[in-house]
N, CA, C and O atoms as a GROMACS GRO file, in nm:
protein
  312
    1UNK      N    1   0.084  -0.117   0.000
    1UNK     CA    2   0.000   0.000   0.000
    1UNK      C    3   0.089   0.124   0.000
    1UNK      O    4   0.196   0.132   0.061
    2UNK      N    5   0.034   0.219  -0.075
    2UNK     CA    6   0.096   0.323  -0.078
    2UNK      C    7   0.038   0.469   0.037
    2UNK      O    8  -0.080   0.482   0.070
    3UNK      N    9   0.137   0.553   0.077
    3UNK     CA   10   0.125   0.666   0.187
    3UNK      C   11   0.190   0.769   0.128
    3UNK      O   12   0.276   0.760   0.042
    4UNK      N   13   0.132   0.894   0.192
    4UNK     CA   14   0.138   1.019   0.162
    4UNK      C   15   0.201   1.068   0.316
    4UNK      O   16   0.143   1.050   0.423
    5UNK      N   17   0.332   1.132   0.299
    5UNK     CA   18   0.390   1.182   0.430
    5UNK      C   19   0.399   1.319   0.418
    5UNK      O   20   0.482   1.359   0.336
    6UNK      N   21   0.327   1.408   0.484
    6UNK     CA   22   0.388   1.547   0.496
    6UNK      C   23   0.425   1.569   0.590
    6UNK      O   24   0.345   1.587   0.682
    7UNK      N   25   0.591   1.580   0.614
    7UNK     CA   26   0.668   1.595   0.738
    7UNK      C   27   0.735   1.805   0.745
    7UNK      O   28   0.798   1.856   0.653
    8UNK      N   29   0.710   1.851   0.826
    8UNK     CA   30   0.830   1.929   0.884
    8UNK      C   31   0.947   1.955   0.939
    8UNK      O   32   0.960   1.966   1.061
    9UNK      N   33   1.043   1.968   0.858
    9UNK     CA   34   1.214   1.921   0.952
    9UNK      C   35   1.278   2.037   1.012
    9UNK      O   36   1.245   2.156   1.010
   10UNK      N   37   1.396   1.967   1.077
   10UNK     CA   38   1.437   2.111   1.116
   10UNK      C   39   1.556   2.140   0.929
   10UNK      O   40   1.565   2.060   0.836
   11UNK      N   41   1.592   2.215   0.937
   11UNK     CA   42   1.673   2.208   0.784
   11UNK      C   43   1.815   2.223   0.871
   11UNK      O   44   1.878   2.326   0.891
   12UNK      N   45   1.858   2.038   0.935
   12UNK     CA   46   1.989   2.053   0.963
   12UNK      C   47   2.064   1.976   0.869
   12UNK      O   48   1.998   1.961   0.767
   13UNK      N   49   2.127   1.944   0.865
   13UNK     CA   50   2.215   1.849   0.789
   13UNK      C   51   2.212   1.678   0.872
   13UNK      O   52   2.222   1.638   0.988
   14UNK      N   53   2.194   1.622   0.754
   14UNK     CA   54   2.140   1.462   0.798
   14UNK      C   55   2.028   1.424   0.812
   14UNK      O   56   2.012   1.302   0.813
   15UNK      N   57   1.894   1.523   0.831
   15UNK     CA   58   1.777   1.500   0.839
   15UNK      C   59   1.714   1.434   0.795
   15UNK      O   60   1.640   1.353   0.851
   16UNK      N   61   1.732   1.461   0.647
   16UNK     CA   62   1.631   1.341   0.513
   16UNK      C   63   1.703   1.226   0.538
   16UNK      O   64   1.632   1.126   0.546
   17UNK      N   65   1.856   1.205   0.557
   17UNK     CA   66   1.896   1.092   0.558
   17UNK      C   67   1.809   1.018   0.708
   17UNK      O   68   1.741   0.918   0.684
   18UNK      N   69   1.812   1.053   0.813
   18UNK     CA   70   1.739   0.998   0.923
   18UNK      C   71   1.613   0.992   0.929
   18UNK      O   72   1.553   0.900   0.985
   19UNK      N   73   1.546   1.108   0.862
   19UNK     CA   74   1.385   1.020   0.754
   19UNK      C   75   1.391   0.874   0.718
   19UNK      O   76   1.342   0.774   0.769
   20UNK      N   77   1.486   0.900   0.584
   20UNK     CA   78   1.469   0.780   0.518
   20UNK      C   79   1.501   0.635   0.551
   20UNK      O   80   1.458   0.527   0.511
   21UNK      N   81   1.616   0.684   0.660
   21UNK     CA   82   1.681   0.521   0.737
   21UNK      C   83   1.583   0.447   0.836
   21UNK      O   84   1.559   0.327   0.846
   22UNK      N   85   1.546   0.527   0.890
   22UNK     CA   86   1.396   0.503   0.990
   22UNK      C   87   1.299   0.430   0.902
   22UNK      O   88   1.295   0.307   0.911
   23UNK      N   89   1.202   0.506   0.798
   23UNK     CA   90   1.151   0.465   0.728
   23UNK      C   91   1.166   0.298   0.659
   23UNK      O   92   1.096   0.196   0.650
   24UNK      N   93   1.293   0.342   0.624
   24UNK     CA   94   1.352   0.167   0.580
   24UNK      C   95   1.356   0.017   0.675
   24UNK      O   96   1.317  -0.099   0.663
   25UNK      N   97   1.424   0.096   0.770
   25UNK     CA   98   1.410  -0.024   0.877
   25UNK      C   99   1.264  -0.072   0.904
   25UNK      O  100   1.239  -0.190   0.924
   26UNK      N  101   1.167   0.028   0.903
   26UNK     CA  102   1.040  -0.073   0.939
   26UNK      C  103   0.978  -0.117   0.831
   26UNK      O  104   0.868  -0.171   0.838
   27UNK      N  105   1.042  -0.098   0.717
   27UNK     CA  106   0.964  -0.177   0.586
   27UNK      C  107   0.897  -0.112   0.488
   27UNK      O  108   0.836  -0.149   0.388
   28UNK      N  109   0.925   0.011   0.549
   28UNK     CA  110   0.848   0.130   0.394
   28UNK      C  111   0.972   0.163   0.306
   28UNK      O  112   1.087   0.155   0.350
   29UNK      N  113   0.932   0.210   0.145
   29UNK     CA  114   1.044   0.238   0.054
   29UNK      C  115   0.983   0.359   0.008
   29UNK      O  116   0.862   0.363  -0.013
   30UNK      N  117   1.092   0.500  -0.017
   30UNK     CA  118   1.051   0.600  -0.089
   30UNK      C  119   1.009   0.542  -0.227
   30UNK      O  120   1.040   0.438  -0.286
   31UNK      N  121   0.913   0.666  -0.263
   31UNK     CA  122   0.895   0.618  -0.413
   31UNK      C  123   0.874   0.744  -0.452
   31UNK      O  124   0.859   0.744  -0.574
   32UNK      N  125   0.863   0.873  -0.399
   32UNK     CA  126   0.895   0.991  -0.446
   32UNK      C  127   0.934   1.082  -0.327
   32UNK      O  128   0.869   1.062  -0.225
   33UNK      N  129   1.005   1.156  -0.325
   33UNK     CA  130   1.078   1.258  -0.218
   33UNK      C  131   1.052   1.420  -0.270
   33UNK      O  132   1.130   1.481  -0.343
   34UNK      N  133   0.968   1.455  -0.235
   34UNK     CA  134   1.026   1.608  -0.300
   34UNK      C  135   0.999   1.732  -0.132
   34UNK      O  136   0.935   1.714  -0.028
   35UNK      N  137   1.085   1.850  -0.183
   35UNK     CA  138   1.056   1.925  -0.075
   35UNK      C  139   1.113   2.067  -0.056
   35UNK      O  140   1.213   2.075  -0.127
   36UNK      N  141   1.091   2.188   0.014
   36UNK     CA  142   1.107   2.274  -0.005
   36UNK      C  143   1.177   2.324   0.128
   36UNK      O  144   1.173   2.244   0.221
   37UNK      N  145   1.241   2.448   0.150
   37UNK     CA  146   1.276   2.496   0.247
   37UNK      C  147   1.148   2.642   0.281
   37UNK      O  148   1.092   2.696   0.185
   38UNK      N  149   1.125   2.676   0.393
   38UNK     CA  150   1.034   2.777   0.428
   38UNK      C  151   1.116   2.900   0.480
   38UNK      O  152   1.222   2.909   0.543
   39UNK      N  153   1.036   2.982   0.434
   39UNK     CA  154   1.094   3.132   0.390
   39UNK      C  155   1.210   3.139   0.531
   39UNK      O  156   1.323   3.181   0.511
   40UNK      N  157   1.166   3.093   0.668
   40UNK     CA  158   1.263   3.123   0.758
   40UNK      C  159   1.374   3.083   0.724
   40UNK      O  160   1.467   3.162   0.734
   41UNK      N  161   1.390   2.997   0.693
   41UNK     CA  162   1.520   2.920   0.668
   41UNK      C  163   1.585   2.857   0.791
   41UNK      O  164   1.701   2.830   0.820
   42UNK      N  165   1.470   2.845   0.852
   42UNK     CA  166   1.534   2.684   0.967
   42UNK      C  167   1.421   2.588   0.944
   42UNK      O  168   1.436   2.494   1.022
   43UNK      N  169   1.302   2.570   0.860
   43UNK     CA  170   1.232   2.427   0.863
   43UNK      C  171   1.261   2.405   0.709
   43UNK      O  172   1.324   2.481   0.636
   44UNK      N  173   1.195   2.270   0.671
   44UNK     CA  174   1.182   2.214   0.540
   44UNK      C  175   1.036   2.167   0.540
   44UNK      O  176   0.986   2.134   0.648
   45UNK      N  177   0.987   2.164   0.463
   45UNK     CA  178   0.880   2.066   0.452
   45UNK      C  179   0.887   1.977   0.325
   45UNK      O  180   0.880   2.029   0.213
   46UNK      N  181   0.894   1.908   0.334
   46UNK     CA  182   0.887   1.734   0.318
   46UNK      C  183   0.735   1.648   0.255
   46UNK      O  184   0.658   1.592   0.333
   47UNK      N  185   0.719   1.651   0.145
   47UNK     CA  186   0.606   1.541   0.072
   47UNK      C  187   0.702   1.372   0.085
   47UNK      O  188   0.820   1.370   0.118
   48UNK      N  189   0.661   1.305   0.069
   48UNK     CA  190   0.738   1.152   0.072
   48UNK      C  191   0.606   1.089   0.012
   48UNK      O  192   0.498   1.142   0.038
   49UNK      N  193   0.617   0.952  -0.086
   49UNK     CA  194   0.560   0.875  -0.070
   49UNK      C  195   0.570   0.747  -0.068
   49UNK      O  196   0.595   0.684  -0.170
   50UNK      N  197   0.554   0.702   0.028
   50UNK     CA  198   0.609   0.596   0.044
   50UNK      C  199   0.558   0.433   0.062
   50UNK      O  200   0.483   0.419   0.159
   51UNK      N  201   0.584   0.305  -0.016
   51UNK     CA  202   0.533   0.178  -0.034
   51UNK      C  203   0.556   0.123   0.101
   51UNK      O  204   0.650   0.158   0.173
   52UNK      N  205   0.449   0.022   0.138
   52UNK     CA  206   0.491  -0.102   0.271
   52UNK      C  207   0.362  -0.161   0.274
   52UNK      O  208   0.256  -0.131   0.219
   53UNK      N  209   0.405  -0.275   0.369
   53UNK     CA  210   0.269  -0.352   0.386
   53UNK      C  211   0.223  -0.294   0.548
   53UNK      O  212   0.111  -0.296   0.599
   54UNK      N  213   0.354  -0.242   0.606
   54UNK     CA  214   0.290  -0.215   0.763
   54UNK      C  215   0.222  -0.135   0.787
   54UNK      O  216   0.214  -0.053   0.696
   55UNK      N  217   0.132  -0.102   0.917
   55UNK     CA  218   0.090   0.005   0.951
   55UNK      C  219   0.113   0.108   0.944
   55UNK      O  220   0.175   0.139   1.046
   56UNK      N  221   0.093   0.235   0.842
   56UNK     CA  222   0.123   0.335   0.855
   56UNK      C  223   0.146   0.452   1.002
   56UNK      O  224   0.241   0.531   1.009
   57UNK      N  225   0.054   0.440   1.094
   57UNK     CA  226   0.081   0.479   1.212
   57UNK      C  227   0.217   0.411   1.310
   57UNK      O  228   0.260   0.469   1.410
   58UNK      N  229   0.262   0.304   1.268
   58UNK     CA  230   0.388   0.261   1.331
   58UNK      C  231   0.511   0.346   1.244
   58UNK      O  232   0.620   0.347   1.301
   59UNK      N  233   0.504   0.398   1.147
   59UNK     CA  234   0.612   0.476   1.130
   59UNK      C  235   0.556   0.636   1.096
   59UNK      O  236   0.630   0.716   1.039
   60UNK      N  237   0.455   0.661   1.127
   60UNK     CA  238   0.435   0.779   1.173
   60UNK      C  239   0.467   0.791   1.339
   60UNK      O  240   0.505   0.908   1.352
   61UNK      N  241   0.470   0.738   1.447
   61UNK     CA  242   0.516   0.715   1.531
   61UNK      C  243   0.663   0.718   1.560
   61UNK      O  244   0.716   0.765   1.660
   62UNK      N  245   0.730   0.654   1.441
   62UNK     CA  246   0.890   0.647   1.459
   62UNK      C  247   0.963   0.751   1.416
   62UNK      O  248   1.083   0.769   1.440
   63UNK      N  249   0.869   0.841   1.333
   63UNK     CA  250   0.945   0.950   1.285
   63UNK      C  251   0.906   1.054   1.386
   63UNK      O  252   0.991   1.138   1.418
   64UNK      N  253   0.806   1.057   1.433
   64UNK     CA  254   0.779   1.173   1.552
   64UNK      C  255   0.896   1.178   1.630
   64UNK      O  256   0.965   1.278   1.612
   65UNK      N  257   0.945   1.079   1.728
   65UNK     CA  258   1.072   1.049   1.741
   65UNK      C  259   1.191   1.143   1.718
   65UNK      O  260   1.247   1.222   1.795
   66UNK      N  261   1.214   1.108   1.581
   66UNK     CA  262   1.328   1.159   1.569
   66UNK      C  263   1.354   1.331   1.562
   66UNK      O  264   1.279   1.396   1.489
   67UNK      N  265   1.443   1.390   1.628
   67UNK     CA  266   1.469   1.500   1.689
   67UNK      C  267   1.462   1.613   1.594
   67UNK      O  268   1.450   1.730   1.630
   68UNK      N  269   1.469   1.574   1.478
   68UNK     CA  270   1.514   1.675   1.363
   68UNK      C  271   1.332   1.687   1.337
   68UNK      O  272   1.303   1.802   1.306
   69UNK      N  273   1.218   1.598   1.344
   69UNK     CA  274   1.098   1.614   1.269
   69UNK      C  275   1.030   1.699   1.364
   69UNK      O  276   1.049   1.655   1.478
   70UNK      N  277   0.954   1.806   1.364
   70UNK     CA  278   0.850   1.879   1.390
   70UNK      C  279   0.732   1.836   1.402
   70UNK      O  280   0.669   1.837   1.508
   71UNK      N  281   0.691   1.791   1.290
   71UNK     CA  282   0.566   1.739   1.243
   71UNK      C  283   0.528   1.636   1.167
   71UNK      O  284   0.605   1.632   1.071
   72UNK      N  285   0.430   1.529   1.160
   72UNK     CA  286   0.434   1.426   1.080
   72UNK      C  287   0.314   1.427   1.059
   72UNK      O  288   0.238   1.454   1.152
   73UNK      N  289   0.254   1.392   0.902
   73UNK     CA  290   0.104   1.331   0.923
   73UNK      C  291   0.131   1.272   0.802
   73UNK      O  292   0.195   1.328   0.712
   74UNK      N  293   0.068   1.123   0.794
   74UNK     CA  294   0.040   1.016   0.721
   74UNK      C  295  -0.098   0.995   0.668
   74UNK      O  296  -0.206   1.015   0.726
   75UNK      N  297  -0.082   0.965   0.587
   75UNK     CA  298  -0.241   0.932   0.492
   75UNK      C  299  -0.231   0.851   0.411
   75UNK      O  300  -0.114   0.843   0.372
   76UNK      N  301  -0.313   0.766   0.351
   76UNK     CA  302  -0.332   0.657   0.273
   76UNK      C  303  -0.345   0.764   0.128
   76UNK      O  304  -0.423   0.859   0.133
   77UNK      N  305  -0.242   0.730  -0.023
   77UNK     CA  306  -0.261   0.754  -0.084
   77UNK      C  307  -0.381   0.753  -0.208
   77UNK      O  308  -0.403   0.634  -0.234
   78UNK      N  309  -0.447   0.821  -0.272
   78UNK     CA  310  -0.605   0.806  -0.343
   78UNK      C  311  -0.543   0.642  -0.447
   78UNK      O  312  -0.620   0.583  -0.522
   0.00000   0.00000   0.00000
């Protein structure tokens, strides 16, 4: 099944990489990444979409977590 991630980061260096390693370990795969920086220039925001068979709320959960994300929300893609 496919998911729709719109995350908020902080815009440090390593961030997307600790997105995406998280992500991997529990069994989801990017399948598109795109994203922008916000006018302040300390967040990013973050589209992802991403394939798995698991629960989407178990890695919306794991990314809350991590120190660099702000914000997470997951949705089942149309």
């Amino acid at each position: 099944m496919r998911y729709q991630l719109d995350l908020t980061l902080r815009l440090v260096e390593g961030a997307l990489t600790r997105v995406l390693g998280a992500a991997e370990r529990r069994g989801f795969q990017p399948v598109a990444v795109e994203g922008e920086a916000q006018p302040d220039g300390d967040r990013w925001h973050l589209r992802m979409t991403m394939q798995g068979e698991r629960a989407p709320e178990l890695l919306q959960q794991q990314l809350a977590k991590l120190v660099d994300c702000l914000a997470v929300e997951v949705r089942p893609c149309n």
